[in-house]
C-alpha positions in Angstrom: -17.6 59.2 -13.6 -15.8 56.6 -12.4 -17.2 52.8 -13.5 -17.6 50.1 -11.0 -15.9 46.9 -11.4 -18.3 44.1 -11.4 -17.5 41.7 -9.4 -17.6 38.1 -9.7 -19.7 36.2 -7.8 -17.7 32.5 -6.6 -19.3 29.7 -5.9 -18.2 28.1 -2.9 -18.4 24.9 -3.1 -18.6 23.0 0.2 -16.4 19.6 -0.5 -16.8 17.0 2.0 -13.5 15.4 3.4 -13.4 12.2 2.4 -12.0 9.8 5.0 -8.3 8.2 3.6 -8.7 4.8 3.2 -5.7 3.2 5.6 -2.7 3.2 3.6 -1.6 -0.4 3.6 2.2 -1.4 3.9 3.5 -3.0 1.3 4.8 -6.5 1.9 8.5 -7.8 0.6 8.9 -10.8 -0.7 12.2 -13.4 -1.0 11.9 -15.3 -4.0 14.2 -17.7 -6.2 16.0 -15.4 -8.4 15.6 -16.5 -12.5 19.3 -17.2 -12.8 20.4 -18.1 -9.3 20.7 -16.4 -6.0 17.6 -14.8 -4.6 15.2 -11.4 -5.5 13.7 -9.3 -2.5 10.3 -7.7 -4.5 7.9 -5.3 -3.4 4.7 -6.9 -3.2 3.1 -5.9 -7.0 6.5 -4.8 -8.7 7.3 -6.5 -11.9 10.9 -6.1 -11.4 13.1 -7.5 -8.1 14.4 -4.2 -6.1 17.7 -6.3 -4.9 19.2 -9.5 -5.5 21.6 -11.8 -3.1 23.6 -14.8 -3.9 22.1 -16.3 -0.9 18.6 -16.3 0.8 19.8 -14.9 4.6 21.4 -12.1 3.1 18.1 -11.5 0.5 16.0 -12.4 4.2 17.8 -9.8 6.0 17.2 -6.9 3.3 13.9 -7.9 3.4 13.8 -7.6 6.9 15.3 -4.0 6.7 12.9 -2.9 3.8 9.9 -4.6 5.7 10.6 -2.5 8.9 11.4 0.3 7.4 7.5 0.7 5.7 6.2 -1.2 9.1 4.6 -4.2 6.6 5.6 -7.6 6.2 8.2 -9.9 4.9 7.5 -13.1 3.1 10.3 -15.7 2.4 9.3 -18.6 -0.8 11.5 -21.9 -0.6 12.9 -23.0 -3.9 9.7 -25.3 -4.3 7.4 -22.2 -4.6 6.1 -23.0 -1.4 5.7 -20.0 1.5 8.8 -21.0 4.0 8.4 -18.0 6.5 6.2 -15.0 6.9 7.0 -12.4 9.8 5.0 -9.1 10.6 6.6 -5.8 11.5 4.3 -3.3 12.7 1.3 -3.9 10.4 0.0 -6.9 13.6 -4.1 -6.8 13.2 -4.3 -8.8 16.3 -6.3 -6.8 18.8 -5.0 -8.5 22.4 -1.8 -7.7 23.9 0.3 -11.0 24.4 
């Protein structure tokens, strides 16, 4: 006689897809580095990802890294104060113009 494998009964279960929140682009910021020159950060890191002897050059990484992940770049003065702030890609305003 030959025996019959039992077979197992799977659950199937039915998962829902669950709607991906929007990814959001990181922003890059140009700061005052600690001992001179200036840091380009990602937007959250604890640790600068370049740094420039001078703010256009840390301004046009920035600009490279910003484009790159379509988010923004955001450029402090020595004060601490926001000096400039340009959008690439990541533009929430709804009207052509």
């Amino acid at each position: 006689m030959a025996k019959k494998k039992a077979k197992k009964k799977v659950a199937k279960r039915k998962t829902a897809k669950k709607k991906s929140a929007k990814k959001k682009s990181p922003n890059y910021w140009v700061t005052p580095g600690d001992d001179g020159g200036w840091d380009v950060k990602r937007e959250g890191a604890s640790r600068a990802s370049n740094h420039f002897k001078t703010q256009s050059e840390a301004n046009a990484r920035a600009r490279q890294l910003a484009m790159k992940s379509k988010g923004e770049r955001i450029t402090l003065g020595k004060n601490g104060k926001i000096k400039s702030k340009d959008s690439y890609g990541n533009d929430p305003r709804g009207s052509k113009g």
